[in-house]
N, CA, C and O atoms as a MOPAC input file, in Angstrom:
PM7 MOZYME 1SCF
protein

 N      7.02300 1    15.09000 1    12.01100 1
 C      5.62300 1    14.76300 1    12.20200 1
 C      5.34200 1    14.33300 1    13.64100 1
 O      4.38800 1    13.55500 1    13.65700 1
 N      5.76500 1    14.53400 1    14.66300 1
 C      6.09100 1    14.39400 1    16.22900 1
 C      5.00700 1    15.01300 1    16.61900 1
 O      4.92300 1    14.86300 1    17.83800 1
 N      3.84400 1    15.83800 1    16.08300 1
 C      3.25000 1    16.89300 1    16.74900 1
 C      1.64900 1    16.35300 1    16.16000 1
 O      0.65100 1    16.27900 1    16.87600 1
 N      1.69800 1    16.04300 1    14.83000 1
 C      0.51700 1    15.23100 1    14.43900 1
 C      0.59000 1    14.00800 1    14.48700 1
 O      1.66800 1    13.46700 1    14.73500 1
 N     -0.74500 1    13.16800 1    14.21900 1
 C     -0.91000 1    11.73100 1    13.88000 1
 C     -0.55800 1    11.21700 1    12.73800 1
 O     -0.88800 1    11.71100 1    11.65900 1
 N      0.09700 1    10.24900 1    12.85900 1
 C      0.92200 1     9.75200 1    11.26300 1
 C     -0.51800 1     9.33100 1    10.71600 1
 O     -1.45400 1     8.94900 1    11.41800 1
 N     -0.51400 1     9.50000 1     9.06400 1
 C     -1.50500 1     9.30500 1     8.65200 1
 C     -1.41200 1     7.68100 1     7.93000 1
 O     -0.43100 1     7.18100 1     7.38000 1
 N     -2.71700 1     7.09800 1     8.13300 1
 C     -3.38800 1     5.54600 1     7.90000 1
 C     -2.88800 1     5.33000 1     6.86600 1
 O     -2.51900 1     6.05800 1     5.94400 1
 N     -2.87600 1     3.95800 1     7.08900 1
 C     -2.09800 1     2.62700 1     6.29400 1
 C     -2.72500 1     1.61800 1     6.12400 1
 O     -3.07600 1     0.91900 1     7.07500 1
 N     -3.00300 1     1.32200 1     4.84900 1
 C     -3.77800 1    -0.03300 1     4.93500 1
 C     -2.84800 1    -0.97200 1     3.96500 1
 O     -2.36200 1    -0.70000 1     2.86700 1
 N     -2.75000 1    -2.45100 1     4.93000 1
 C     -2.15600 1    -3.34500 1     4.26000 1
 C     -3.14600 1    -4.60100 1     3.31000 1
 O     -4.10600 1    -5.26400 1     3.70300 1
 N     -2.73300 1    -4.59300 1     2.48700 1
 C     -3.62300 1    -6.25100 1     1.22700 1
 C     -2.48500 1    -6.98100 1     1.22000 1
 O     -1.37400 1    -6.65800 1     0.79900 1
 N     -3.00600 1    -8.43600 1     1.94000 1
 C     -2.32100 1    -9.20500 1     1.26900 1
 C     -2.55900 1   -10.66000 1     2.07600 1
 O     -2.24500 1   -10.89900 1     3.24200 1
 N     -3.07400 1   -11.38000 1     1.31000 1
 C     -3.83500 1   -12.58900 1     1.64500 1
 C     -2.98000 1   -13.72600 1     2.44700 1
 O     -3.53500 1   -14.80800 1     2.63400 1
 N     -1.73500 1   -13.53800 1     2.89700 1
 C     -0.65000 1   -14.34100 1     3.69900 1
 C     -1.05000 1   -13.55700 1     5.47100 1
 O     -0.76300 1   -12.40100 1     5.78400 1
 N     -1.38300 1   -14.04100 1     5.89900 1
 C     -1.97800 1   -13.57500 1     7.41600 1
 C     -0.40500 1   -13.41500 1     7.93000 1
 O     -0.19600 1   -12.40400 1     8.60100 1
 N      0.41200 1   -14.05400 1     7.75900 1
 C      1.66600 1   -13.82000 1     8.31200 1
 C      2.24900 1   -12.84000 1     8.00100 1
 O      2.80200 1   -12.28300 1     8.94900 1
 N      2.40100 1   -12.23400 1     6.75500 1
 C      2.97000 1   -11.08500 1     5.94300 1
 C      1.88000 1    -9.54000 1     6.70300 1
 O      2.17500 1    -8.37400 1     6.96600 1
 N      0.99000 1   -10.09900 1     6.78300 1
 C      0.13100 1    -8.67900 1     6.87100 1
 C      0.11300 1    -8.32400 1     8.62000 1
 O     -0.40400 1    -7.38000 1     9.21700 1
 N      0.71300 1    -9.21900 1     9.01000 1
 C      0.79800 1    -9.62900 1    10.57600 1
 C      1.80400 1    -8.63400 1    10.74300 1
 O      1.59800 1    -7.47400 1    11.10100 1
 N      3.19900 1    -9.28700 1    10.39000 1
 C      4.51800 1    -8.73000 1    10.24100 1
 C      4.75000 1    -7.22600 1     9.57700 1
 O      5.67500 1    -6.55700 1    10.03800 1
 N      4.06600 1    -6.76000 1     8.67300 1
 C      3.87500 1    -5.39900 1     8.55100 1
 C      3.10500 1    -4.74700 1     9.20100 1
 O      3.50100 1    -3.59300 1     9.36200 1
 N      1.66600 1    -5.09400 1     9.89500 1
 C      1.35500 1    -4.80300 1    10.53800 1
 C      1.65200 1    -3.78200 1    11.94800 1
 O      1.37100 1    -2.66400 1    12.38100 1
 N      2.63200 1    -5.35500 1    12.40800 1
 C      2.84600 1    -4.73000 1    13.85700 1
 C      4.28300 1    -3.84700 1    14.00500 1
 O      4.65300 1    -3.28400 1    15.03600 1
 N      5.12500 1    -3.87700 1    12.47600 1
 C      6.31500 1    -3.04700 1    12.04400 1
 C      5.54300 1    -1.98800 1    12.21500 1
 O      5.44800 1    -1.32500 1    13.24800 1
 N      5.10500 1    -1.85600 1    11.42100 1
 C      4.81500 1     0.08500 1    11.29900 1
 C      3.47100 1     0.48800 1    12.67000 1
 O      3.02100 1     1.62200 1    12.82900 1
 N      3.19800 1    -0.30900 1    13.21400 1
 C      1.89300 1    -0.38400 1    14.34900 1
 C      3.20600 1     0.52900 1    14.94000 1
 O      3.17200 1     1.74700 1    14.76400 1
 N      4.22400 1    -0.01500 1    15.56100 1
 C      5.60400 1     0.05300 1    16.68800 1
 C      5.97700 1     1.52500 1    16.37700 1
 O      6.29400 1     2.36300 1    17.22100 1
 N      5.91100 1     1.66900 1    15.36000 1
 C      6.44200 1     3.12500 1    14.66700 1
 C      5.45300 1     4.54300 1    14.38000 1
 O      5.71000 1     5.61900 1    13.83900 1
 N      4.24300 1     4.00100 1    15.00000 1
 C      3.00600 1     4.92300 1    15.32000 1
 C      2.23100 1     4.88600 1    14.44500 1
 O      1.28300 1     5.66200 1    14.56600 1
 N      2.26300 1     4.06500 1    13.29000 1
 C      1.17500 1     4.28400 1    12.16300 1
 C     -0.28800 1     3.65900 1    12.54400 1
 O     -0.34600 1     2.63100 1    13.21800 1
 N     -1.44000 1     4.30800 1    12.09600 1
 C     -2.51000 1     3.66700 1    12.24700 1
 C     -2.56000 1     2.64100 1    10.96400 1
 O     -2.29600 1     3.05000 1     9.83300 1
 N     -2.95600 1     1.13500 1    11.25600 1
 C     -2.98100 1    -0.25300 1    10.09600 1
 C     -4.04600 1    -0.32000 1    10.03400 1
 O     -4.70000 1     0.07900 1    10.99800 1
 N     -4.47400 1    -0.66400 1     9.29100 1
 C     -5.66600 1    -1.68200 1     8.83400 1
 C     -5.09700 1    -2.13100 1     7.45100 1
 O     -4.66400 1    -1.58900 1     6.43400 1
 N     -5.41900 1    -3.98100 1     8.14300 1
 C     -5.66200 1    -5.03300 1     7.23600 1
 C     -6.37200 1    -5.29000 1     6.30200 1
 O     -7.42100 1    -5.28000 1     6.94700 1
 N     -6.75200 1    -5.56400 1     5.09400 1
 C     -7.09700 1    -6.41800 1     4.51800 1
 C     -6.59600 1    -7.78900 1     3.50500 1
 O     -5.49900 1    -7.90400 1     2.95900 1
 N     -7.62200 1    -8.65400 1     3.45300 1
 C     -6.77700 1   -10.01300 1     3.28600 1
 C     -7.15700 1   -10.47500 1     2.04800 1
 O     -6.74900 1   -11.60300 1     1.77200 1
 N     -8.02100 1    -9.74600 1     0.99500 1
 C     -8.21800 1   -10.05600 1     0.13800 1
 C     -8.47800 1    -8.52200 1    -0.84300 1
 O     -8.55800 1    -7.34500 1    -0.49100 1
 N     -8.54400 1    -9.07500 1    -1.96200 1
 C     -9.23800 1    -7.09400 1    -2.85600 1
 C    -10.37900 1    -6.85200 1    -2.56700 1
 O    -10.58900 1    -5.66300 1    -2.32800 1
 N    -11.22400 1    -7.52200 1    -2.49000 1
 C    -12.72600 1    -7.01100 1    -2.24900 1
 C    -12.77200 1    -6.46200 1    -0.60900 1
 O    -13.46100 1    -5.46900 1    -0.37300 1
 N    -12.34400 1    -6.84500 1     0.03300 1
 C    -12.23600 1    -6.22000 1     1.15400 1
 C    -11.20000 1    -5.00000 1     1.70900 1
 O    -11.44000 1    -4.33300 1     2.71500 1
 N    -10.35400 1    -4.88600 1     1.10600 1
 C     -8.85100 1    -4.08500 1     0.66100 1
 C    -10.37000 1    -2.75600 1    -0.41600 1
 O     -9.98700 1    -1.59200 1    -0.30100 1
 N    -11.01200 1    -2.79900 1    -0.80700 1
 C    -11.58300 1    -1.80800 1    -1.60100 1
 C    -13.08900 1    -1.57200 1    -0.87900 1
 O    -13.91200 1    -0.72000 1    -1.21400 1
 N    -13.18000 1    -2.25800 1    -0.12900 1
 C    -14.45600 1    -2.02800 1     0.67900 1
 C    -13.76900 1    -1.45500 1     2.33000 1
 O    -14.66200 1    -1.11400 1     3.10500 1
 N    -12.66700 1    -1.36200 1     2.75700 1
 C    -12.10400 1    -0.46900 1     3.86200 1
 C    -11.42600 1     0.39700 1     3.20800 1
 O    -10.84400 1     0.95100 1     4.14000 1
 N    -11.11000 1     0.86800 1     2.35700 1
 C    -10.56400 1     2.12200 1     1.03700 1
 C    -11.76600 1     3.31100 1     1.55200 1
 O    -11.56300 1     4.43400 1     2.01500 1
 N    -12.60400 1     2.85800 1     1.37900 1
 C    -13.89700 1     4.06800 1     1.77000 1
 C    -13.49000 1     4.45600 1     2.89900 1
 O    -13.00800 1     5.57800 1     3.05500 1
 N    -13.62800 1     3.55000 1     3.90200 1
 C    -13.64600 1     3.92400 1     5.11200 1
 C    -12.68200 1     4.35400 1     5.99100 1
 O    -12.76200 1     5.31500 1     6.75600 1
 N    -11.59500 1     3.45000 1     5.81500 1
 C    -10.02500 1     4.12200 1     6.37800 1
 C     -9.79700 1     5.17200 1     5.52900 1
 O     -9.69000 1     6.22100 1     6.16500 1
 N     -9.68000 1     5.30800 1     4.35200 1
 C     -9.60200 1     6.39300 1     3.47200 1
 C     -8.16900 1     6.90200 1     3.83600 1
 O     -7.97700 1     7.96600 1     4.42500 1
 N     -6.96800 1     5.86800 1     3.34800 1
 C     -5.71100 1     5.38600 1     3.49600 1
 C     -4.99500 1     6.69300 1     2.81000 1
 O     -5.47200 1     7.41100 1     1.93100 1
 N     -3.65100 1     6.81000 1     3.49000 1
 C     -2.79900 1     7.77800 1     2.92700 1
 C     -1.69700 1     6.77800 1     1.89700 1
 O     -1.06300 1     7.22300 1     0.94000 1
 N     -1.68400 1     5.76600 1     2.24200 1
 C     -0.56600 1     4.84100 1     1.40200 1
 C     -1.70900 1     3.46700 1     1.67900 1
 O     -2.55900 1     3.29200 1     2.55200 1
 N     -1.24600 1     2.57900 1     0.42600 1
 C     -1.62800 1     1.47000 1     0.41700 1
 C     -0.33300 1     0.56500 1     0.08700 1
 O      0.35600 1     0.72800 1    -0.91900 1
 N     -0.04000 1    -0.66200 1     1.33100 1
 C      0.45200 1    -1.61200 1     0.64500 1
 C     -0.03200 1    -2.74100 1     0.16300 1
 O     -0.72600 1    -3.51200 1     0.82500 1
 N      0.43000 1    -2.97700 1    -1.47400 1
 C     -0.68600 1    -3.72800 1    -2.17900 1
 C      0.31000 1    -5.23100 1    -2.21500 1
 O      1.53400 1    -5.14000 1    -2.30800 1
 N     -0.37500 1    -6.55800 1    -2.12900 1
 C      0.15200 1    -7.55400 1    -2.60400 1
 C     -0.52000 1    -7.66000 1    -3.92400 1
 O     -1.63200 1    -7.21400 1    -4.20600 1
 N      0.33500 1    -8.33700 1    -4.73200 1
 C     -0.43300 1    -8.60200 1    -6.13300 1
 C     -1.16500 1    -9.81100 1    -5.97900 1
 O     -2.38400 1    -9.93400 1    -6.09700 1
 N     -0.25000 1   -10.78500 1    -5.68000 1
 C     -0.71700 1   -12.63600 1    -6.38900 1
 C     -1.39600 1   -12.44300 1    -4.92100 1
 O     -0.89000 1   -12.39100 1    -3.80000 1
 N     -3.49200 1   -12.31300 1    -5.62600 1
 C     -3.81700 1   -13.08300 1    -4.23000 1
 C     -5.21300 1   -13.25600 1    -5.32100 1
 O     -5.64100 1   -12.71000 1    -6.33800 1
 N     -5.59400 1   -14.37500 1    -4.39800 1
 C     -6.77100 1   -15.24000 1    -4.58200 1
 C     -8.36800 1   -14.52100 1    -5.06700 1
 O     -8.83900 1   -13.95600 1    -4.08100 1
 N     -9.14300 1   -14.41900 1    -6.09300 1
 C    -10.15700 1   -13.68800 1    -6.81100 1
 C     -9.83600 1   -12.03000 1    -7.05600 1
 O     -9.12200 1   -11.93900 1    -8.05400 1
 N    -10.00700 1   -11.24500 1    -6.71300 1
 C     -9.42500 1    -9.49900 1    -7.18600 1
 C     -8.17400 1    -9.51200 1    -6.96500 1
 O     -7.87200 1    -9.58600 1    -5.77400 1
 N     -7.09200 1    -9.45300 1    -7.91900 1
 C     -5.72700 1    -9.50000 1    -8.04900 1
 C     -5.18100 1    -7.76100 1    -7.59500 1
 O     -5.72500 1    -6.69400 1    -7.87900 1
 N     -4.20000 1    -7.96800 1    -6.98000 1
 C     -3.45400 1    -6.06600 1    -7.02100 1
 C     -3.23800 1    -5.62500 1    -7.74200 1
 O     -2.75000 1    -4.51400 1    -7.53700 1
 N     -3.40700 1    -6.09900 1    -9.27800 1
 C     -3.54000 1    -5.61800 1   -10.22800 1
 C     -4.97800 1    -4.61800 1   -10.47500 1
 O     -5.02800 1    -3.40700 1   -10.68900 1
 N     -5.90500 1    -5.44900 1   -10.37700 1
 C     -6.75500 1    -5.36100 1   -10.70400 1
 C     -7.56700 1    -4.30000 1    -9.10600 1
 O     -8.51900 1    -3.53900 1    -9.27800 1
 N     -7.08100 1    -4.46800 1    -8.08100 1
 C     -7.35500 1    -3.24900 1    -6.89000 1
 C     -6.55200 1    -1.98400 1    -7.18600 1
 O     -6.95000 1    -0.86200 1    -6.87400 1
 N     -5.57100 1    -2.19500 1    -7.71400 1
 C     -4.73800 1    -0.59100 1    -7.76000 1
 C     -5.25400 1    -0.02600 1    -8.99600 1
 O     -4.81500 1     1.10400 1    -9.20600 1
 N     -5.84500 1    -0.35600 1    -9.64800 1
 C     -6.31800 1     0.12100 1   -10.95200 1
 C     -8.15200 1     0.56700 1   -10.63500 1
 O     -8.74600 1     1.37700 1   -11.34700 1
 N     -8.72100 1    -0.06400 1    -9.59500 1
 C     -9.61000 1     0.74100 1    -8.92700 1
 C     -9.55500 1     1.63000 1    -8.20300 1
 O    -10.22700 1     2.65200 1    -8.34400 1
 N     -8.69900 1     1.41600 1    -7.23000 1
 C     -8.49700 1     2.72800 1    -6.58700 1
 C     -8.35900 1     3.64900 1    -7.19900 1
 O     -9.31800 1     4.41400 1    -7.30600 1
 N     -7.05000 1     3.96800 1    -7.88300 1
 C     -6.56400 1     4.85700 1    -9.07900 1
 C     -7.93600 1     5.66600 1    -9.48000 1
 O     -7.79600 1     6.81400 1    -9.90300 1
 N     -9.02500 1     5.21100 1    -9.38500 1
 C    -10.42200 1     5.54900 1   -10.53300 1
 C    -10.96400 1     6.35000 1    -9.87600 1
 O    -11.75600 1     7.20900 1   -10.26400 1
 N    -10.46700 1     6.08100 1    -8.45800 1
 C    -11.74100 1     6.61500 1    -6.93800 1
 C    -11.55000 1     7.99900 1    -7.35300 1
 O    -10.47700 1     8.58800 1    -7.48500 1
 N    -12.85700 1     8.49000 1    -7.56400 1
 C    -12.97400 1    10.24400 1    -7.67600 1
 C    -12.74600 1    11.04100 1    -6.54500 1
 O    -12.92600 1    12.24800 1    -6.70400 1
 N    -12.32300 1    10.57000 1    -5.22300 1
 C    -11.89900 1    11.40300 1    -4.31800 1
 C    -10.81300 1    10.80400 1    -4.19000 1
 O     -9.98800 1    11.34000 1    -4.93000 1
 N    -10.32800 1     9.85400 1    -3.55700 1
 C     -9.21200 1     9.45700 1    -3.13900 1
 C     -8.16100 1     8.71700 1    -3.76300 1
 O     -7.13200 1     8.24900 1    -3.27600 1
 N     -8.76000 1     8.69200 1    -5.33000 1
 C     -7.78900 1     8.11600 1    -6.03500 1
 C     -6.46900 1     8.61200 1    -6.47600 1
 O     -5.49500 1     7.93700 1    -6.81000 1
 N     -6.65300 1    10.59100 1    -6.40100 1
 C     -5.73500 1    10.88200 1    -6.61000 1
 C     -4.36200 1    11.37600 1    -5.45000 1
 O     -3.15500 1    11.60500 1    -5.51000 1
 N     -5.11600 1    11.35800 1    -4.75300 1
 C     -3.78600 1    11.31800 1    -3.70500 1
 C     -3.45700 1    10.21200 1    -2.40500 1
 O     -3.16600 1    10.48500 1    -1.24100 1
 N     -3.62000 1     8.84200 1    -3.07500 1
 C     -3.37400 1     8.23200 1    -2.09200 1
 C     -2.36500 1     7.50200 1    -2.80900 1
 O     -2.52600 1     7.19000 1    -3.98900 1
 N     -1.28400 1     7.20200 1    -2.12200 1
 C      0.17300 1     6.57100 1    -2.47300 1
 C     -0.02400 1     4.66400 1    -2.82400 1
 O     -0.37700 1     3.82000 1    -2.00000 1
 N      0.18300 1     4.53200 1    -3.66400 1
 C      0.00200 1     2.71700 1    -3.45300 1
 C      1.31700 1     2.13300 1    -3.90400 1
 O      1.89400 1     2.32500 1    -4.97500 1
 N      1.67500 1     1.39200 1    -2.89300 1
 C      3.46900 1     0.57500 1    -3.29300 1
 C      2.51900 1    -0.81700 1    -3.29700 1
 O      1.67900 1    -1.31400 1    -2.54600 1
 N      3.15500 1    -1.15700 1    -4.60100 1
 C      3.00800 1    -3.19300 1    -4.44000 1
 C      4.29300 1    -3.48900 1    -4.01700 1
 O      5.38500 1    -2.92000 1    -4.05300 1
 N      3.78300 1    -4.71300 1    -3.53700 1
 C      4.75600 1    -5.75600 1    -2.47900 1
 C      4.50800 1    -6.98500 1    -2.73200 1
 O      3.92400 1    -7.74400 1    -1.95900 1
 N      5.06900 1    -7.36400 1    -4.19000 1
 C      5.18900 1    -8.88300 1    -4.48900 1
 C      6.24800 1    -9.68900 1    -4.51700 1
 O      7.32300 1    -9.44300 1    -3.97100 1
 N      5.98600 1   -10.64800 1    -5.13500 1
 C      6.97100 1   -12.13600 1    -5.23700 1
 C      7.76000 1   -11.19500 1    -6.39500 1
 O      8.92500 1   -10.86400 1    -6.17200 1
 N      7.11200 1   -10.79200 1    -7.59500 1
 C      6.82500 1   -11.08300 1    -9.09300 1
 C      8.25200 1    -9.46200 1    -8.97000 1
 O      8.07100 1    -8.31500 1    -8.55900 1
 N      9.44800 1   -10.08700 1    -9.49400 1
 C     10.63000 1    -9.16000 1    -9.55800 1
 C     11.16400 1    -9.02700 1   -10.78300 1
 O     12.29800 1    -8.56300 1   -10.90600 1
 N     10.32000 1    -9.46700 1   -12.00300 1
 C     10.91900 1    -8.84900 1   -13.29700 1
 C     10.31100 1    -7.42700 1   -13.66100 1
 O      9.35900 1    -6.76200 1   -13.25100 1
 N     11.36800 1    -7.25900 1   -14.68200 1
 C     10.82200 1    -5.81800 1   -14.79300 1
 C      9.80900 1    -5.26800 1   -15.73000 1
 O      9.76000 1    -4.13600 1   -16.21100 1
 N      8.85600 1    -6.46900 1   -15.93300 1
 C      7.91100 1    -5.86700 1   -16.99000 1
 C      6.73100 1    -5.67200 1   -15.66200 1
 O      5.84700 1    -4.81800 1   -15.60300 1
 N      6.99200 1    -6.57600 1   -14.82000 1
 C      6.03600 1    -6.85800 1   -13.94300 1
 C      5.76300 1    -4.78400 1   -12.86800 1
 O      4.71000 1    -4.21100 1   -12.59000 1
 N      7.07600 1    -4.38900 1   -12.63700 1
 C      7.58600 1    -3.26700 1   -12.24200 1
 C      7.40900 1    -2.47500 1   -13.15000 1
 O      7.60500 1    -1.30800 1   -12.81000 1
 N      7.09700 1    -2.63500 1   -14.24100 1
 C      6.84900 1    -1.55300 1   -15.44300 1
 C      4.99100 1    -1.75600 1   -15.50300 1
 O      4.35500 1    -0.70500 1   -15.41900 1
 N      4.46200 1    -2.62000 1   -15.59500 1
 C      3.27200 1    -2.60800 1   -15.06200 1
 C      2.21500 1    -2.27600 1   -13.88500 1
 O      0.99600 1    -2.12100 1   -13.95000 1
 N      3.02100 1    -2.22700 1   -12.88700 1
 C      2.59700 1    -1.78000 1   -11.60800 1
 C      2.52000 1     0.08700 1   -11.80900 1
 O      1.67900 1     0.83100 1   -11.30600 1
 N      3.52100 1     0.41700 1   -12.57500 1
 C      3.66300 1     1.70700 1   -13.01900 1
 C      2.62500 1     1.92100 1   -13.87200 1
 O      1.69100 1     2.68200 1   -13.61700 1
 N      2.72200 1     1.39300 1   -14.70600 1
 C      1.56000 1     1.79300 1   -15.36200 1
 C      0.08600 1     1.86200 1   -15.32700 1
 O     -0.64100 1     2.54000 1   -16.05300 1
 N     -0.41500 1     0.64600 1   -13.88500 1
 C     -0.96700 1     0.88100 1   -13.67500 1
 C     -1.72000 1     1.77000 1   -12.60300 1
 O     -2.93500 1     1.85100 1   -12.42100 1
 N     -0.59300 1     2.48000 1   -11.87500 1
 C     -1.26400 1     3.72600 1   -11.18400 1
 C     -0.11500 1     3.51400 1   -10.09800 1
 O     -0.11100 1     4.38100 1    -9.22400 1
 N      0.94500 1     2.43800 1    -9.97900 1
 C      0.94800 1     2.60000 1    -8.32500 1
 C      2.39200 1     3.50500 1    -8.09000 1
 O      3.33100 1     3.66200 1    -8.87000 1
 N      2.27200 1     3.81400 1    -7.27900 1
 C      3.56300 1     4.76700 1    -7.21800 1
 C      5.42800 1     4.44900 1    -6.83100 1
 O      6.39900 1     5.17900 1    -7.03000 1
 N      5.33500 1     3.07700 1    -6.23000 1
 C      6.26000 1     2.25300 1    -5.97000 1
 C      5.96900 1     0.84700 1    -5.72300 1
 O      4.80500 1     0.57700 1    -5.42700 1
 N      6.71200 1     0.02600 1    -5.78300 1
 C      7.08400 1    -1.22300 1    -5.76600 1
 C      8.30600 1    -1.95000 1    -4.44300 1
 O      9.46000 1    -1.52500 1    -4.38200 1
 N      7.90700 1    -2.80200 1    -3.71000 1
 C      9.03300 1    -3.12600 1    -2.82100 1
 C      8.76300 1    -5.10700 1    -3.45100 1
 O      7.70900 1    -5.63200 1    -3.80900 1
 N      9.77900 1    -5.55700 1    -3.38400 1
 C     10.31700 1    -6.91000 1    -3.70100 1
 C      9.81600 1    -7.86000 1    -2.47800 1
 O      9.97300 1    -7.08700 1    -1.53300 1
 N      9.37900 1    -8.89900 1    -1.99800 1
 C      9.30300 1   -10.30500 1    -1.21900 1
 C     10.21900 1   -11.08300 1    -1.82600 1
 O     10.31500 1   -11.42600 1    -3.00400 1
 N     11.15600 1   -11.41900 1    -0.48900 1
 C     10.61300 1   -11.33100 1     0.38800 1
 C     11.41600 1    -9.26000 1     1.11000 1
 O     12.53500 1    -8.75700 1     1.20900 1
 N     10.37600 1    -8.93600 1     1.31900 1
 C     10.84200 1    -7.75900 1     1.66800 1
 C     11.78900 1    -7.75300 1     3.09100 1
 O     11.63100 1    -8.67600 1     3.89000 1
 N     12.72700 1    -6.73000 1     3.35800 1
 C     13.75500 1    -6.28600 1     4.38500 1
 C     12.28600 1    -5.09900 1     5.10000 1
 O     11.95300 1    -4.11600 1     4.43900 1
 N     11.71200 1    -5.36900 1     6.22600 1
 C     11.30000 1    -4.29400 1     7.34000 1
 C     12.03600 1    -3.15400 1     7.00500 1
 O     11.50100 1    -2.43200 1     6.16400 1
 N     13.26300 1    -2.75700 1     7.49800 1
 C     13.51100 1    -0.89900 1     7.71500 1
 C     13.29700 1    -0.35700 1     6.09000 1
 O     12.56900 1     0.54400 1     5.67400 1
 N     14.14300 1    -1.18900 1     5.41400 1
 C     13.47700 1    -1.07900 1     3.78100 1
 C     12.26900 1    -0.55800 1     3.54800 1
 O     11.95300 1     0.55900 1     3.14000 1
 N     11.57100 1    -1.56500 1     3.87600 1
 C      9.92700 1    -1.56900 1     3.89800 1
 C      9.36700 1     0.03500 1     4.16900 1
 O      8.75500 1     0.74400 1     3.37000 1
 N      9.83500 1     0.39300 1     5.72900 1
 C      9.81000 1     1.29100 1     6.49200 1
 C     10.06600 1     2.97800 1     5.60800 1
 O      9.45300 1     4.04500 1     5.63700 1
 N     11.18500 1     2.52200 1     4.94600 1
 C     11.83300 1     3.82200 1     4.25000 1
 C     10.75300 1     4.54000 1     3.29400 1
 O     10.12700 1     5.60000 1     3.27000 1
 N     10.90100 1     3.20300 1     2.40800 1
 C      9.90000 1     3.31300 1     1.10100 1
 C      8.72200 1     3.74800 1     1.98300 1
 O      8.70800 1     4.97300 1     1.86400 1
 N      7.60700 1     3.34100 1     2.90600 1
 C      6.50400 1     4.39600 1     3.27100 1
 C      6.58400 1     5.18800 1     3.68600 1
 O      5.56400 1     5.87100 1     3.78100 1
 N      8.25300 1     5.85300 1     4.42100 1
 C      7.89800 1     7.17400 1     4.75900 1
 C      8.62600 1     8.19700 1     3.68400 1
 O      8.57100 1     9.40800 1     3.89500 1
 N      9.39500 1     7.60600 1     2.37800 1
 C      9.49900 1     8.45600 1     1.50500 1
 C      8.07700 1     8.67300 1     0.30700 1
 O      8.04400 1     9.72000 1    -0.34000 1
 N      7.16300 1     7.79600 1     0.14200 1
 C      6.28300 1     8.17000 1    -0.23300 1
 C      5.25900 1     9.18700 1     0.53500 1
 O      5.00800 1    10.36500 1     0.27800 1
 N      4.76400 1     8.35500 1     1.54100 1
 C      4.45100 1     9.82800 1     2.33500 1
 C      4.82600 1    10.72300 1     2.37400 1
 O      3.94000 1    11.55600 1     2.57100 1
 N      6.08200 1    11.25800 1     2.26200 1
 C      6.89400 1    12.87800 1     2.17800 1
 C      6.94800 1    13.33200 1     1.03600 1
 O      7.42400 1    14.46600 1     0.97900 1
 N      6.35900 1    12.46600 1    -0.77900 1
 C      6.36600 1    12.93100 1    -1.54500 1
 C      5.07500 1    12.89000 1    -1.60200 1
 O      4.66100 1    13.26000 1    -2.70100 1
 N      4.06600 1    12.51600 1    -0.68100 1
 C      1.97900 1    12.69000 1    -0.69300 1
 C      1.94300 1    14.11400 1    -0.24500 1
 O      1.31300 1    15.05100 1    -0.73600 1
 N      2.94300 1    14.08600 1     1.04000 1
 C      2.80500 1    15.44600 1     1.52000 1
 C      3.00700 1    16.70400 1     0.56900 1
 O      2.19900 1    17.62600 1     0.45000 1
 N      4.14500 1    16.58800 1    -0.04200 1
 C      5.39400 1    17.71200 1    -1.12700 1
 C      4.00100 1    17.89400 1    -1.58900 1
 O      3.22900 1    18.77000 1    -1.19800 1
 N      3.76400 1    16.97300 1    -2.46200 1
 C      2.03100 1    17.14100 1    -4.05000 1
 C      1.25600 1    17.97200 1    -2.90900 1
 O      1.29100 1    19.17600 1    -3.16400 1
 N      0.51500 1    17.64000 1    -1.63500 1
 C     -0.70800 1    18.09700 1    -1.27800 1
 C     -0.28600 1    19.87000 1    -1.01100 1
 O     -1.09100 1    20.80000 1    -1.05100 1
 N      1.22700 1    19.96500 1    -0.73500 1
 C      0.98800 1    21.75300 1    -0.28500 1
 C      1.50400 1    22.69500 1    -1.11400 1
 O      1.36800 1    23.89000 1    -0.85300 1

């Protein structure tokens, strides 16, 4: 992908430090970021960045990532091909069996490992790409 623009990334997740730190990881690595710090705002830049991957936090304060990945999911244009990994605390496996079920396509653990981090978005992206051609 050396020849195009890596495609947008939007991070949720109500810890300014966490969204900082992913941020400027994948910023370094050419991705276009955008933040958001809560769900209502995480679904009100969804329109507009109109994200190729979303990283979702769950546990945050009024619209839960539960409750944002299960909107998106709905979006009649972009719900179906945009990638969403949650990135929580919450490491049992009903919690990981729920995230599945509710639409998202992967899961990474907090406190998360960066190149980790890194992998998991560019193997989802290469399986957004595989679906789109």
């Amino acid at each position: 992908m050396t020849t195009r623009s890596l495609p947008p990334i939007l991070v949720v997740d109500d810890n300014q430090d966490n969204a900082e730190i992913i941020c400027q990881y994948l910023g370094a690595r050419g991705y276009p970021v955008t933040v958001a710090h809560d769900g209502d705002e995480a679904l009100a830049l969804f329109e507009t960045v109109r994200p190729a991957l979303v990283l979702l936090d769950v546990m945050m304060p009024g619209r839960d990532g539960w409750d944002v990945c299960r909107v998106m999911r709905q979006h009649p244009v972009l719900g179906a091909a945009v990638k969403i990994v949650m990135v929580t605390a919450l490491d049992e496996w009903q919690d990981k069996r729920e995230a599945l079920q509710l639409g998202a396509d992967d899961y990474v653990e907090k406190p998360f490992d960066l190149p980790a981090l890194a992998a998991t978005v560019q193997r989802n992206l290469a399986m957004r790409r595989m679906k789109a051609s």
